[in-house]
TORLOLO-454027 format. One line per field, with one value per residue (C-alpha): residue number from 1; residue in one letter; y negated, z, x negated. Coordinates in pm, 1 decimal. Each point is the difference from the previous one (the first is absolute). Layout:
n	[NUM	...]
res	[a	...]
py	[Y	...]
pz	[Z	...]
px	[X	...]
//
This chain:
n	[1	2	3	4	5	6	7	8	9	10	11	12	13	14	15	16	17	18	19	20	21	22	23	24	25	26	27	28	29	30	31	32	33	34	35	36	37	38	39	40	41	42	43	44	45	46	47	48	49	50	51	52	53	54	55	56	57	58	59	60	61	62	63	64	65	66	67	68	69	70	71	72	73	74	75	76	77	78	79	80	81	82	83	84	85	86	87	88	89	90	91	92	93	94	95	96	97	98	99	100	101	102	103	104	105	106	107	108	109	110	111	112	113	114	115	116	117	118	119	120	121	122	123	124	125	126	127	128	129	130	131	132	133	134	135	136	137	138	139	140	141	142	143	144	145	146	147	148	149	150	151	152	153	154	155	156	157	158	159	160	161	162	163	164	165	166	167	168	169	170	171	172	173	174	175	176	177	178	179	180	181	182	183	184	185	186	187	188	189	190	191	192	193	194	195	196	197	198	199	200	201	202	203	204	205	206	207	208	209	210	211	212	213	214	215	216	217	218	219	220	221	222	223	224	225	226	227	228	229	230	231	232	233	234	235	236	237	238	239	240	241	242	243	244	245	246	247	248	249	250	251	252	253	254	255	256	257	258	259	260	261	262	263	264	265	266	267	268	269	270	271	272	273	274	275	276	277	278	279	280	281	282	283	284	285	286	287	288	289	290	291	292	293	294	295	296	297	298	299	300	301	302	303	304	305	306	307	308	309	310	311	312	313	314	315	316	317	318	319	320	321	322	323	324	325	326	327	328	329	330	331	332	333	334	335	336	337	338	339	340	341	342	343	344	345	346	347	348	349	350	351	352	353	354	355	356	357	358	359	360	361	362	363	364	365	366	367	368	369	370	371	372	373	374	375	376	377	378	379	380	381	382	383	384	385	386	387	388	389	390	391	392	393	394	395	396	397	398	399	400	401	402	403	404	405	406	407	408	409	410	411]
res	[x	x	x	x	x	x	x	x	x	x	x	x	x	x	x	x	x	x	x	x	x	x	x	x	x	x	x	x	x	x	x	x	x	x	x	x	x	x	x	x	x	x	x	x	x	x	x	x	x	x	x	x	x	x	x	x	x	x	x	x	x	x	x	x	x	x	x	x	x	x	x	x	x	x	x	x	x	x	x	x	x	x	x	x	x	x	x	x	x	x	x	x	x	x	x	x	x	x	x	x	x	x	x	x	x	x	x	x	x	x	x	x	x	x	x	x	x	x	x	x	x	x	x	x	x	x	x	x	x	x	x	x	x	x	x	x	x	x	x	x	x	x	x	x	x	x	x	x	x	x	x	x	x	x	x	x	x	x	x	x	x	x	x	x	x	x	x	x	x	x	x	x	x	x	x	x	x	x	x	x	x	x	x	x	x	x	x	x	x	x	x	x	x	x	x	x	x	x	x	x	x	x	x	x	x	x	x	x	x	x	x	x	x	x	x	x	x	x	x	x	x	x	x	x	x	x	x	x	x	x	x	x	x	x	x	x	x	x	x	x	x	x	x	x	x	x	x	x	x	x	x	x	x	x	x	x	x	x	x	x	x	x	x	x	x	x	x	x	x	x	x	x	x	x	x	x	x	x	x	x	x	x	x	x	x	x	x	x	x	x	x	x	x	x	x	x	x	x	x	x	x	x	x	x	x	x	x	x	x	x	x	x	x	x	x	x	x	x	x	x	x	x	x	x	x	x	x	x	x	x	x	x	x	x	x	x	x	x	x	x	x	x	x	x	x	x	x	x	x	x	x	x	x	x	x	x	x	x	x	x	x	x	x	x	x	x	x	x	x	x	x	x	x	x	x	x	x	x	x	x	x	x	x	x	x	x	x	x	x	x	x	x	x	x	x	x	x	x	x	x	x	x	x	x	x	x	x	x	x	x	x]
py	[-1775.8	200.1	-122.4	96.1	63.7	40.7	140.1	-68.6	164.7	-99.2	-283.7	-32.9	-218.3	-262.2	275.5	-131.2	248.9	37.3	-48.0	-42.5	-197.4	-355.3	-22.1	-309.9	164.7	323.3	-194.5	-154.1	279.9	186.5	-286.2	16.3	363.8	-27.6	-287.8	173.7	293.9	-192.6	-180.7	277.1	170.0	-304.1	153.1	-168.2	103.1	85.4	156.7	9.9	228.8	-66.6	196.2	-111.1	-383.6	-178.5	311.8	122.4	-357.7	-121.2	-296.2	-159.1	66.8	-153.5	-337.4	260.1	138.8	-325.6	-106.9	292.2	-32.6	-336.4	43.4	246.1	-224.4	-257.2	129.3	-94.9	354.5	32.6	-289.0	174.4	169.3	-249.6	231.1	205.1	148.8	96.2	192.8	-23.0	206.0	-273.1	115.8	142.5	-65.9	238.8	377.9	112.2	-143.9	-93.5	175.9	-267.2	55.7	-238.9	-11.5	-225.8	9.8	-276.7	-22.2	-118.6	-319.2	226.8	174.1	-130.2	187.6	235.0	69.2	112.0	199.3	-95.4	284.4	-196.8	-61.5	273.8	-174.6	-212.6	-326.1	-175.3	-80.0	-410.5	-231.4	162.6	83.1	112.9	199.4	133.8	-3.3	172.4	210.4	183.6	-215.9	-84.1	194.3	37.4	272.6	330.7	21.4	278.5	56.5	384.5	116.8	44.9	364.5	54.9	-73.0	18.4	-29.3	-322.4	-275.0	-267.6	112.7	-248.7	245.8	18.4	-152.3	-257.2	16.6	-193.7	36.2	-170.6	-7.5	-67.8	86.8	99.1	242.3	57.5	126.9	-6.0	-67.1	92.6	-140.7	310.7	87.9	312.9	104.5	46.1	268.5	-72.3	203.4	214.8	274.1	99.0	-61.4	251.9	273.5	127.2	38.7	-240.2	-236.8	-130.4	-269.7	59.6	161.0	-370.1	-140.4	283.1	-120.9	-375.3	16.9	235.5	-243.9	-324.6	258.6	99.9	-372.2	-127.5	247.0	51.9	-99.0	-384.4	-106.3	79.0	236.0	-141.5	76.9	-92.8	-75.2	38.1	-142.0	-58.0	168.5	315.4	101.7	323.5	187.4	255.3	338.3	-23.0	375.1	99.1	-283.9	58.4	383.6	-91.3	-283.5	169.0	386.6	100.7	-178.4	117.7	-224.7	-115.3	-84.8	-276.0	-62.8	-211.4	124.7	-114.3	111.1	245.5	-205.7	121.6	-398.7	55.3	270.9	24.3	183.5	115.1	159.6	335.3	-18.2	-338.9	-36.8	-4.5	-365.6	-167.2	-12.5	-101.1	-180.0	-18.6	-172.7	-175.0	-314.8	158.9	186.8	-33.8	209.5	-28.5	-24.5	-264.0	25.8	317.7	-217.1	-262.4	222.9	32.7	-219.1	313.5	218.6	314.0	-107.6	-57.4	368.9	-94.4	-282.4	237.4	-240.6	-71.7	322.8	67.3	-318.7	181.0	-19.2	-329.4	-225.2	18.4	-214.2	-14.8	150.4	-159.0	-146.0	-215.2	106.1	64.3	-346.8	40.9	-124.9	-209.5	-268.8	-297.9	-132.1	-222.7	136.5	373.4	-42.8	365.2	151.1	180.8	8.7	279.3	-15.3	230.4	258.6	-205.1	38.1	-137.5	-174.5	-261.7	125.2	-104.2	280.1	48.0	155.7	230.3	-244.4	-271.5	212.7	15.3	-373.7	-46.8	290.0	-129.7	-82.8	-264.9	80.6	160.2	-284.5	59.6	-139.8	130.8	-39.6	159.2	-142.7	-183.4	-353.4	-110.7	293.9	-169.9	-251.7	-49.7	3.2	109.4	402.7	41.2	-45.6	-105.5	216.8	-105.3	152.3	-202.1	92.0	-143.9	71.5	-14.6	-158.3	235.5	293.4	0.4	74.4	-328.7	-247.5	-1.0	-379.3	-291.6	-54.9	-313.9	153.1	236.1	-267.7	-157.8	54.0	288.3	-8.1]
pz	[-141.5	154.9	1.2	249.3	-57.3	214.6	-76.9	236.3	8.8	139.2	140.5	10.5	247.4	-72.1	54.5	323.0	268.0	338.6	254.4	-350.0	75.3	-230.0	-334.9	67.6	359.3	-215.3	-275.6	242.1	148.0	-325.5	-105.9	316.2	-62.0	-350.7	71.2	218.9	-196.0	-253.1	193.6	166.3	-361.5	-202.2	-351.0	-292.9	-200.2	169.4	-101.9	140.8	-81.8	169.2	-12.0	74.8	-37.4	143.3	146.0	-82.3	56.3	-337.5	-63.1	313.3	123.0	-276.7	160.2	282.1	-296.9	-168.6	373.4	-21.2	-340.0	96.4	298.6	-176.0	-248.4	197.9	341.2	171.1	27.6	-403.4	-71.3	-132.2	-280.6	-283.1	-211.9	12.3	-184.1	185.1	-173.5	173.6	-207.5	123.2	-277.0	222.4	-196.4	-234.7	128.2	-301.2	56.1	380.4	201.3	270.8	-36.7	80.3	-101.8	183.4	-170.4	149.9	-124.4	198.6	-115.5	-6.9	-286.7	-293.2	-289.3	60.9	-235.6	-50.3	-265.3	-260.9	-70.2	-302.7	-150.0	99.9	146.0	282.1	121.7	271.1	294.8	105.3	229.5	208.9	-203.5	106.6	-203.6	83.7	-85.8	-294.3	-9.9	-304.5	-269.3	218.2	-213.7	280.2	157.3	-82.1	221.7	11.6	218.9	39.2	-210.9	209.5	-124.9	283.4	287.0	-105.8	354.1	50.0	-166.9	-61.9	61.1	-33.5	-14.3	-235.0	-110.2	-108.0	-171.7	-13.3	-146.3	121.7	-65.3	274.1	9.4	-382.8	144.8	-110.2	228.1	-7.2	310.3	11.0	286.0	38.0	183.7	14.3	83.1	390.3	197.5	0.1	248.5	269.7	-60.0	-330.2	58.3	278.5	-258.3	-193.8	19.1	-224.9	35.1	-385.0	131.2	-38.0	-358.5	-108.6	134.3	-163.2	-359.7	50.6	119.9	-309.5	-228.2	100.9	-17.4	-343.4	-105.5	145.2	-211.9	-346.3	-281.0	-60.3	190.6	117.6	274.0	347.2	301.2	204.8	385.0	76.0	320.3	145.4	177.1	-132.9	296.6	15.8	276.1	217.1	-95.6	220.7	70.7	108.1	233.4	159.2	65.1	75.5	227.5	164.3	-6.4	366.1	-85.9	-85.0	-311.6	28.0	-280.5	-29.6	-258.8	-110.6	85.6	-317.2	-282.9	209.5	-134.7	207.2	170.0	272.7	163.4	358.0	130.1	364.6	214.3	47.2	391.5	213.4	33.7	-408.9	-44.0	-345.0	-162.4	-340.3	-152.4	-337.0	-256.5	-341.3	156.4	340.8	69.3	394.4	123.3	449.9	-40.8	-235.8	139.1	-277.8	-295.4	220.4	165.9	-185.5	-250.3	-101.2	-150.5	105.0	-221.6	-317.5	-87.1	-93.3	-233.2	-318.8	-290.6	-101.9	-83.9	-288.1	-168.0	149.5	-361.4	-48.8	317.7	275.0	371.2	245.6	329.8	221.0	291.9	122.8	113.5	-237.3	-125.4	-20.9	143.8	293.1	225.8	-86.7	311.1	114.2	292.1	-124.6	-236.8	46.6	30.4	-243.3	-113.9	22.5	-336.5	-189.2	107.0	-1.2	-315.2	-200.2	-226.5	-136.3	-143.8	-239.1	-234.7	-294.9	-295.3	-0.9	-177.2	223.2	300.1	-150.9	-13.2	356.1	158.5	-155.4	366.2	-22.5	267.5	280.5	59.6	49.3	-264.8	-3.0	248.3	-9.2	263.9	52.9	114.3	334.9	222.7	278.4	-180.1	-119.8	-355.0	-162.2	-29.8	-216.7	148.3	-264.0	-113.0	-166.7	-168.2	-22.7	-212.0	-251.9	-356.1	-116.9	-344.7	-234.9	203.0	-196.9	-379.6	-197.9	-80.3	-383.3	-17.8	-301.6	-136.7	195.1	260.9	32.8	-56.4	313.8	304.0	233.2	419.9]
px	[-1384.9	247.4	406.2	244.6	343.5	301.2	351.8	255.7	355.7	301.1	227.2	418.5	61.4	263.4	345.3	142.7	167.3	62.7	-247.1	-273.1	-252.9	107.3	-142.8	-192.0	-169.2	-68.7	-135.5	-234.1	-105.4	-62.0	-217.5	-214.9	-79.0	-80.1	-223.5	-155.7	-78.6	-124.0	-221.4	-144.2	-54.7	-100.1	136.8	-138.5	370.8	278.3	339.5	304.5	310.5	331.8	393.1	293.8	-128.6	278.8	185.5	357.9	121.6	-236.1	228.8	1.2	-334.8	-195.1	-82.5	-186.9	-212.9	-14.2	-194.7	-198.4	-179.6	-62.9	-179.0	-223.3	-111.4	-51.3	-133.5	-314.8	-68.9	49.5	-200.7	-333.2	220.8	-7.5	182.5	385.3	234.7	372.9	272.8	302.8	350.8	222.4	271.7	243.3	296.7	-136.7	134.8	-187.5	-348.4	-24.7	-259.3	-77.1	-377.0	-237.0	-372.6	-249.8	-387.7	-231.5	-345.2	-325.9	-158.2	-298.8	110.8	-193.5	218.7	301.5	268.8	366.4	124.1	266.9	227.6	164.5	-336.8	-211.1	-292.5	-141.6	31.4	-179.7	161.9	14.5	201.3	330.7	278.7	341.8	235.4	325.1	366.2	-15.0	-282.9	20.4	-78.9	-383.4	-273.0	-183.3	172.0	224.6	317.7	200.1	363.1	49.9	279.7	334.2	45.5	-338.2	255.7	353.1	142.6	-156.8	203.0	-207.2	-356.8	-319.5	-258.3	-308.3	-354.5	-167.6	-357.9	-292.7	-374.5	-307.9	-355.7	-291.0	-334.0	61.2	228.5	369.5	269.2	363.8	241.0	319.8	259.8	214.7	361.5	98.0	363.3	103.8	156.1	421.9	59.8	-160.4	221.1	-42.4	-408.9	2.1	227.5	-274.2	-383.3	-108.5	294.7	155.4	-122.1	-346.0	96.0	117.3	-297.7	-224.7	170.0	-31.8	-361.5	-78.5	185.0	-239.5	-290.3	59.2	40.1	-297.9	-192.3	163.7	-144.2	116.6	-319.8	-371.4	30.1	-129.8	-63.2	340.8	101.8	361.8	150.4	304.9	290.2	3.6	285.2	-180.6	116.5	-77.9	159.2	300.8	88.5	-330.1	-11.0	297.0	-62.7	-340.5	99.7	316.2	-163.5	211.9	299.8	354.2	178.7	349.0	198.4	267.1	242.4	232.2	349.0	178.9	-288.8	-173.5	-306.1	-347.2	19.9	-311.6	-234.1	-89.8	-317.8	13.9	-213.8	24.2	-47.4	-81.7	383.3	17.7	-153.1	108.2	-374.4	140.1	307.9	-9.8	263.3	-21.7	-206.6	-59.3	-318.5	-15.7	-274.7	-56.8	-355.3	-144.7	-353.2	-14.1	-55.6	-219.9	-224.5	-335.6	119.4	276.3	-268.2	200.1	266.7	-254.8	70.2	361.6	-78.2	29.4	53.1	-268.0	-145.8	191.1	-229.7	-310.4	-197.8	140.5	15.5	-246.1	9.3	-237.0	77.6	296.5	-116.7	309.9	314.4	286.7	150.3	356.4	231.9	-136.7	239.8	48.7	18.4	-243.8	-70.0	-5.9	-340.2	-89.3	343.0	177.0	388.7	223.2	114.8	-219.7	-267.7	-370.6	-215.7	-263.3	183.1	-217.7	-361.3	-282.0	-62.3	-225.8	-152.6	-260.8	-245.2	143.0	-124.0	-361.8	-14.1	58.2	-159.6	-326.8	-212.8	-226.1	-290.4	186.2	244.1	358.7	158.2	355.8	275.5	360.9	212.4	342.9	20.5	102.3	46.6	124.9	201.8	356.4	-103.0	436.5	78.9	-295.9	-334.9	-221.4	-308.2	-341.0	-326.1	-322.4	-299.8	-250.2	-37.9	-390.2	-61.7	62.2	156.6	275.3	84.0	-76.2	249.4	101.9	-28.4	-89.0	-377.6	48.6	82.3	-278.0	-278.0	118.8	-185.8	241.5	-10.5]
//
């Protein structure tokens, strides 16, 4: 017997701004979506990786993410998975530890034997019950929780960004997933100076930093599935030369530092139309339908980042428009804000060997899907992505577990 899995990635939704759909609506109609998904896909274990849980305003939005675990836990929809475990870095007093990760894993009652990993004492356990775990996250075995060192991204003062690790075996197959946040863009500007932005250069470090922990020598090595927002962007000076090609640029400055402050792109004829306006949160393009039509395949050639992981990392093909950042208005589910230039920001990436696992067709079936999650659908700034597939009994590398262990019967 086959199992399916499902890895899901992302949802922020509990920041409050103008005309922002309210946390309790967009909770709802996050919820409906994911439901939906799952019951359309019928994964026998599901994870669930989420950023930003509880926004910038952490403190005061807890009793929203507080709703939110409960609901999946106990929802009708939920009910057939017997079995959870939800990591939630609640520690946000903590400027040296706080990542506001959150980790959902929910197991099928189908599941006859799966297990989690303890990092502390190097081998399995098996996985019973629903367990939650949070506040304090680092003294739970269970996982491995890094926050990026603050040298990565000096100008930002009080970053949250890094992983958080976990190892599971199904199907006598190991695999580690890792919940991943990758530093942003601060400002437009300085993105659209060079070709690749430092931006991508910090991002390039961080990502190469989790890489080479997930694989030194402390433990077995696995295969691994890392997902999250990775804020990968699109190269930003070859989309606006490619995007404004006729135009002329206009520079404005500020008159007492002379500081570069914002960049308009007119036409060059059709009484010099303003195509682009770009600041340090402004990205205002005329004609959004560019990163909408055909689901913004055109722009795919500008999404860059990745390649420098090309031995590492591998993704299957993008088939969804770019994630980042969408309204948050309810009435604006497929519209995107002006603040930054669209990208795929969020992603499910993996290792070579994790590839092989889930590119094994049984039959002729399709078995693997790579989409986003409510389309149409107010769903926060991030649209959420997912990848479905199965994992055959022993596809994988075994599991380094007990002699008890082994005697009993796997999936």
């Amino acid at each position: 017997m086959s199992s399916s899995a499902m890895l899901y990635e992302n949802c922020r939704f509990t920041d409050e701004k103008p005309k922002q759909t309210k946390p309790d609506n967009l909770q709802k109609n996050w919820l409906r979506e994911f439901y939906q998904i799952v019951h359309t896909h019928k994964p026998h274990f599901m994870a669930l990786h989420c950023q930003e849980f509880g926004g910038k305003n952490y403190e005061a939005s807890m009793s929203h993410v507080d709703k939110f675990v409960k609901e999946l836990l106990s929802s009708d929809a939920m009910k057939e998975y017997n079995r959870a475990r939800v990591y939630l870095d609640e520690n946000y007093k903590s400027q040296e530890h706080f990542t506001a990760l959150g980790s959902f894993y929910f197991l099928h009652e189908s599941l006859k034997n799966i297990y989690q990993f303890d990092f502390k004492a190097k081998k399995y356990k098996k996985v019973t019950g629903k367990e939650i775990y949070s506040d304090t996250l680092e003294s739970t075995p269970m996982l491995e929780k890094e926050k990026f060192p603050q040298e990565y991204f000096p100008e930002c003062k009080w970053s949250r960004k890094g992983f958080l690790r976990t190892r599971w075996c199904i199907s006598d197959c190991s695999f580690d997933l890792v919940n991943i946040h990758l530093f942003h863009d601060a400002s437009n500007l300085i993105a659209w100076e060079t070709s690749p932005s430092v931006y991508s250069g910090i991002r390039h470090k961080a990502l190469g930093y989790v890489l080479d922990r997930i694989i030194d020598q402390r433990f077995e090595k696995v295969s691994y599935f890392v997902f999250g927002d990775f804020n990968f962007r699109l190269d930003s000076r070859s989309v606006v030369e490619t995007l404004c090609t006729k135009a002329t640029m206009q520079t404005i400055r500020a008159a007492d530092t002379n500081e570069v402050v914002k960049l308009i792109f007119r036409e060059s004829d059709n009484d010099r139309k303003v195509m682009l306006q770009l600041e340090k949160k402004l990205f205002d393009y005329f004609n959004q339908e560019v990163f909408q039509d055909n689901n913004g395949t055109a722009l795919l050639e500008f999404d860059k980042e990745l390649s420098v992981f090309k031995d590492k990392l591998y993704e299957l093909d993008i088939s969804f428009p770019p994630s980042y950042p969408y309204s948050e208005d309810s009435s604006q589910g497929k519209q995107y804000m002006n603040t930054r230039c669209p990208a795929w920001c969020d992603r499910i990436l993996m290792s070579p060997s994790a590839k092989e696992l889930i590119l094994r067709s049984e039959n002729d079936e399709k078995i693997v899907t790579y989409d986003n999650i409510g389309p149409n659908v107010c769903m926060g700034d991030h649209k959420p992505v997912f990848l479905s597939f199965r994992i055959a009994p022993g596809a994988g590398r075994r599991c380094q577990r007990s002699e008890k262990i082994f005697r009993e019967t796997a999936l």
